[in-house]
C-alpha positions as CSV (number, residue, x, y, z in Angstrom):
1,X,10.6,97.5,-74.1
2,X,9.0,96.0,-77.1
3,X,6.3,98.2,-79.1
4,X,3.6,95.9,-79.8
5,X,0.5,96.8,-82.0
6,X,-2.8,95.7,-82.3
7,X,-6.3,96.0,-83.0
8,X,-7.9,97.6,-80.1
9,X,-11.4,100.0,-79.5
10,X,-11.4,102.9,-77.1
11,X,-13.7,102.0,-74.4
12,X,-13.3,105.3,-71.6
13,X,-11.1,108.3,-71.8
14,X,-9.7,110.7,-68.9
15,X,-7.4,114.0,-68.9
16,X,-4.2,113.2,-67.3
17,X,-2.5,116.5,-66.2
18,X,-2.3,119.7,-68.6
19,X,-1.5,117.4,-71.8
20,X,-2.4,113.9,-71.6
21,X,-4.9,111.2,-71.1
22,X,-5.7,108.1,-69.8
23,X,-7.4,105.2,-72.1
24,X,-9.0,102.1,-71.6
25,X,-8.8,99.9,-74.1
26,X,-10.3,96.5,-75.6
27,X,-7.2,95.1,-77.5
28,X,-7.4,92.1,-79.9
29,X,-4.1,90.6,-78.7
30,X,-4.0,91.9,-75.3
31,X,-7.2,92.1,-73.6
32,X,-8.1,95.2,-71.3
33,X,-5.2,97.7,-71.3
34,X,-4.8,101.0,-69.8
35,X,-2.0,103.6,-71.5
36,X,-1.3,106.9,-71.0
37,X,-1.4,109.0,-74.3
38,X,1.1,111.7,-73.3
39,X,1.2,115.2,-74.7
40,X,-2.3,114.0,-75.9
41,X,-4.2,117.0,-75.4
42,X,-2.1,119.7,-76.7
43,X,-3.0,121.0,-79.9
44,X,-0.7,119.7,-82.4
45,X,-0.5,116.1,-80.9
46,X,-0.7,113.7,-83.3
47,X,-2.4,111.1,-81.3
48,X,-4.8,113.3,-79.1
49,X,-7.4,113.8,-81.9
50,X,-8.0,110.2,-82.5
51,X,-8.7,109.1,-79.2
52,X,-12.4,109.6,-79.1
53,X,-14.7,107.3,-77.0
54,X,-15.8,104.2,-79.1
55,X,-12.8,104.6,-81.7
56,X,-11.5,101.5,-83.2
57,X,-7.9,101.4,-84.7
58,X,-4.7,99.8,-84.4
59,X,-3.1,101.0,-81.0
60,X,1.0,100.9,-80.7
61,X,2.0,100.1,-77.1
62,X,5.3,100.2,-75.7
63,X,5.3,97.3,-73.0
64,X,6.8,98.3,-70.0
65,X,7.3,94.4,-68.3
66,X,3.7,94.4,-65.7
67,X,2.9,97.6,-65.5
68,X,-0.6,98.7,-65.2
69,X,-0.5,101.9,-67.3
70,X,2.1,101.7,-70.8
71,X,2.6,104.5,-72.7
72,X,0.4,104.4,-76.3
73,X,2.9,105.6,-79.0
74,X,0.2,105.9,-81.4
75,X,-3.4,105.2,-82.5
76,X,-4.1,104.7,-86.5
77,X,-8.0,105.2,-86.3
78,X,-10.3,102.9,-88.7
79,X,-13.5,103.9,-87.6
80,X,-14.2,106.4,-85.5
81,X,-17.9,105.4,-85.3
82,X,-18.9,109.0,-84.8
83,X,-22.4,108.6,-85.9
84,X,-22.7,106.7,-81.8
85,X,-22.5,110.5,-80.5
86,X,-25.4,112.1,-82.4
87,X,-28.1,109.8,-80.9
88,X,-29.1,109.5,-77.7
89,X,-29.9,106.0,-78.1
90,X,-27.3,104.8,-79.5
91,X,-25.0,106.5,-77.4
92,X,-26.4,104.9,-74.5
93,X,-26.7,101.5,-75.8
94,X,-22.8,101.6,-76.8
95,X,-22.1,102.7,-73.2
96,X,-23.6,100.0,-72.0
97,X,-21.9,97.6,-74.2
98,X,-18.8,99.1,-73.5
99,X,-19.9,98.8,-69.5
100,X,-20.0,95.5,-70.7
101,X,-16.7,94.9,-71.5
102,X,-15.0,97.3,-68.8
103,X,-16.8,95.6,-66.2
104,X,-17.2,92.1,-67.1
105,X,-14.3,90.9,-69.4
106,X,-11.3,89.5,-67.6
107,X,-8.0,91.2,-68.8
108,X,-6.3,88.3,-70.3
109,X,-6.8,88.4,-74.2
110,X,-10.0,87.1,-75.6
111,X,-10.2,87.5,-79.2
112,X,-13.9,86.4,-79.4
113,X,-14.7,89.1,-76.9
114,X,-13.1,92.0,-79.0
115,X,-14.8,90.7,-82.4
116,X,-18.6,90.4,-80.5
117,X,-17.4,94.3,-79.0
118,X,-16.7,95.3,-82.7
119,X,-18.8,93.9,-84.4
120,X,-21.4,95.4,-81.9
121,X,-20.7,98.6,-81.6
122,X,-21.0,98.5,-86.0
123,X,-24.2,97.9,-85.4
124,X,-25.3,100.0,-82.9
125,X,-23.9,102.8,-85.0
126,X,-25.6,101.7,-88.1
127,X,-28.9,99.9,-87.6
128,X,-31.8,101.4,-89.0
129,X,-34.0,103.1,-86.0
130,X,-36.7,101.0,-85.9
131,X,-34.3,98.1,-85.4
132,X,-31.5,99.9,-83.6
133,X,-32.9,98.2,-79.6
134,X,-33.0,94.8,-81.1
135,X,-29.9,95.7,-82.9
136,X,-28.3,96.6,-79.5
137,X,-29.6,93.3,-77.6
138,X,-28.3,91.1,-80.1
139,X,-24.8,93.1,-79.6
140,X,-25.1,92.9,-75.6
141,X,-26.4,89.1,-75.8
142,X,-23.3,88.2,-78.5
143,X,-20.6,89.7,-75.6
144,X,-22.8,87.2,-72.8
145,X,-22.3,84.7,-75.2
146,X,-18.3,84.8,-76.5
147,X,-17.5,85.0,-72.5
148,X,-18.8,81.7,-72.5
149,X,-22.5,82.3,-70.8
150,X,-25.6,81.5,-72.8
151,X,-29.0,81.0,-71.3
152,X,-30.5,77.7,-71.5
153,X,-33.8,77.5,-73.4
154,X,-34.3,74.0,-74.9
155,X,-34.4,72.1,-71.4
156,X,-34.2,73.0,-68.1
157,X,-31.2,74.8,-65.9
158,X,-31.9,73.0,-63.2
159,X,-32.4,69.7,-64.2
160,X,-31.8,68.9,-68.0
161,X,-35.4,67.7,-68.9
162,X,-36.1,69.2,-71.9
163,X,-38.6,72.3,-72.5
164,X,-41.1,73.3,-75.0
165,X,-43.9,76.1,-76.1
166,X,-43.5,78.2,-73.0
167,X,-41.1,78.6,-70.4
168,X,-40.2,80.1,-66.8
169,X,-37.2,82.0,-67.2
170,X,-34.8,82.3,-64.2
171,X,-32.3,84.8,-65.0
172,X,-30.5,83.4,-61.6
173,X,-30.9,79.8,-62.3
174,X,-29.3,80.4,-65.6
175,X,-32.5,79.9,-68.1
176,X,-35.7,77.6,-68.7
177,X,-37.1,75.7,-65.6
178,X,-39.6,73.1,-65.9
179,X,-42.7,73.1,-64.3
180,X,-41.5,71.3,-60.8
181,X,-38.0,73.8,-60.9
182,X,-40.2,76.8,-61.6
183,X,-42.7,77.0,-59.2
184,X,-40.3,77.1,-56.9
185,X,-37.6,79.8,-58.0
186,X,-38.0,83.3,-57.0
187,X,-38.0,85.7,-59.9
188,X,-38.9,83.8,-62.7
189,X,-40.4,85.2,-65.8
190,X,-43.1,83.5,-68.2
191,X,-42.1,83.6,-71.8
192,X,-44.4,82.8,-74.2
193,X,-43.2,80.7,-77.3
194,X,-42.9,83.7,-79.7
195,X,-41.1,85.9,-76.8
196,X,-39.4,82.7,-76.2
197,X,-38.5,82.5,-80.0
198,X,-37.5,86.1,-79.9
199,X,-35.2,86.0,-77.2
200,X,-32.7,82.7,-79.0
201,X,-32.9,84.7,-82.2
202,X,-31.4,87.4,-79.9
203,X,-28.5,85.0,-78.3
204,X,-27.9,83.4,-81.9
205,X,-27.1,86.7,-83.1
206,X,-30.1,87.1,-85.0
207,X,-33.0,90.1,-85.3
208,X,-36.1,87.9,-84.3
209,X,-38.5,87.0,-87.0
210,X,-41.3,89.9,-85.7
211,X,-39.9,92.9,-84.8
212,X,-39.9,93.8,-80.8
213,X,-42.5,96.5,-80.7
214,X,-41.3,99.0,-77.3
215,X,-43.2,96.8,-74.7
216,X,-41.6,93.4,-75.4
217,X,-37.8,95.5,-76.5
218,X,-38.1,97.0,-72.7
219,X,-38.8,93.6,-71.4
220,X,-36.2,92.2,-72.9
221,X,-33.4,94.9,-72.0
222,X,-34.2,93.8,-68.1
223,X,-34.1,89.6,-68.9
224,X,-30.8,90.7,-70.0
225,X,-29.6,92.7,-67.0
226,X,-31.0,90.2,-64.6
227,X,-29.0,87.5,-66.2
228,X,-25.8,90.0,-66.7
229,X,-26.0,91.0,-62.5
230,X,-26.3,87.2,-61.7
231,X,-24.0,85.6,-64.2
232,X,-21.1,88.3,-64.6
233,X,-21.4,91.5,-62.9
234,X,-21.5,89.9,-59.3
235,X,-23.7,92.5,-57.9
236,X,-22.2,95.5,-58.8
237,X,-23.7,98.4,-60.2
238,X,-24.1,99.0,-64.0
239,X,-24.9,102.4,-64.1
240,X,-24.7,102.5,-68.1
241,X,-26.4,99.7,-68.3
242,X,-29.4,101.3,-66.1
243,X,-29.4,104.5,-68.6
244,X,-29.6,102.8,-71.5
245,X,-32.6,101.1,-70.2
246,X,-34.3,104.2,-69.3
247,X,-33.6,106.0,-71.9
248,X,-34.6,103.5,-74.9
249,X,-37.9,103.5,-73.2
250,X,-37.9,107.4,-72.9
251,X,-36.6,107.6,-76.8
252,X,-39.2,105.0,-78.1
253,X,-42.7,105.9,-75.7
254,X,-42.2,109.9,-76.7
């Protein structure tokens, strides 16, 4: 029963009996993981205090052959990325990029995945407010893009011929449609060049060159869950996802 250790971010936590608790985890070298923290939640545990939703650390497993729940000997906390609690908004746009991962990510390792999920989650915590929604869409959109699914924008998802100025957007079809492709798709979306521009800064991993007042941010929060429900959560509900949504618009329209 080797102990293995590696890089890992807590992603959902759950009381397990009188004295532990359940984790998910997104680990570097081992993908999705769930481990039991016994004797987590009594007082003097001296794992119990560091497992905190959103935590990053190194995380020793003991692996127990296939089994679906190993026992987590320890967690050495780096960053605890508490300031994700004391805002609303951030808070709910980690939750959905955690949502994210727990719900789209296969469990095989996928060390692309955990550095978009880390490197997001930094900058949820610490983006400045008036950028903290583009911020978070650049995070969501760089975990669409290390699973390996990236909107098409230069030419068109249906057909290849290329695209210019502005575009129907099909979040179903996968992208840009040309004119013949897009008047028939259900759905679609016209985005002019600058929103165009805006949303490949966003899946390049860049803050677009003007900032996304609350109108265009809100738009783009549902191009992305379009695409997300048709490309990688197969329908199923994204409750976190949803919140974040509602509440960005709540935080930035009071």
């Amino acid at each position: 029963m080797p102990l293995v250790a590696t890089p890992a971010i807590i992603l959902h936590v759950m009381p397990y009996s009188e004295t532990s608790k359940i984790v998910r985890l997104l680990a570097r070298d081992l993908g999705l993981q769930s481990a039991i923290a016994k004797g987590a939640r009594r007082a003097k545990s001296r794992t119990g205090p560091r497992l905190d939703l959103f935590a990053s650390g190194t995380a020793t497993l003991t692996m127990k052959g296939h089994r679906e729940l190993n026992p987590l000997t320890s967690f050495d906390i780096t960053s605890a990325h508490a300031g994700l609690s004391h805002d609303v908004t951030r808070f709910a746009a980690a939750s959905a990029l955690a949502e994210l991962v727990l719900k789209c990510v296969p469990a095989e390792p996928h060390p692309e995945v955990f550095d978009a999920a880390s490197a997001g989650l930094d900058a949820i915590e610490h983006a400045p407010s008036e950028l903290l929604e583009t911020a978070a869409l650049v995070a969501c959109w760089g975990l669409v893009v290390a699973l390996g699914f990236s909107p098409t924008l230069d030419r068109c998802a249906v057909c290849g011929v290329p695209t210019e100025g502005s575009i129907r957007f099909s979040a179903a079809q996968g992208g840009a449609l040309c004119a013949s492709h897009g008047t028939e798709a259900p759905n679609v979306t016209r985005l002019k060049r600058p929103d165009r521009e805006a949303l490949a800064a966003l899946i390049a991993g860049r803050l677009p060159e003007a900032a996304l007042d609350p109108r265009h941010a809100a738009a783009h929060r549902k191009l992305l869950m379009a695409f997300v429900r048709h490309h990688l959560a197969e329908d199923r509900p994204l409750p976190a996802l949803a919140f974040w949504d509602a509440e960005s618009w709540n935080a930035t329209s009071s």
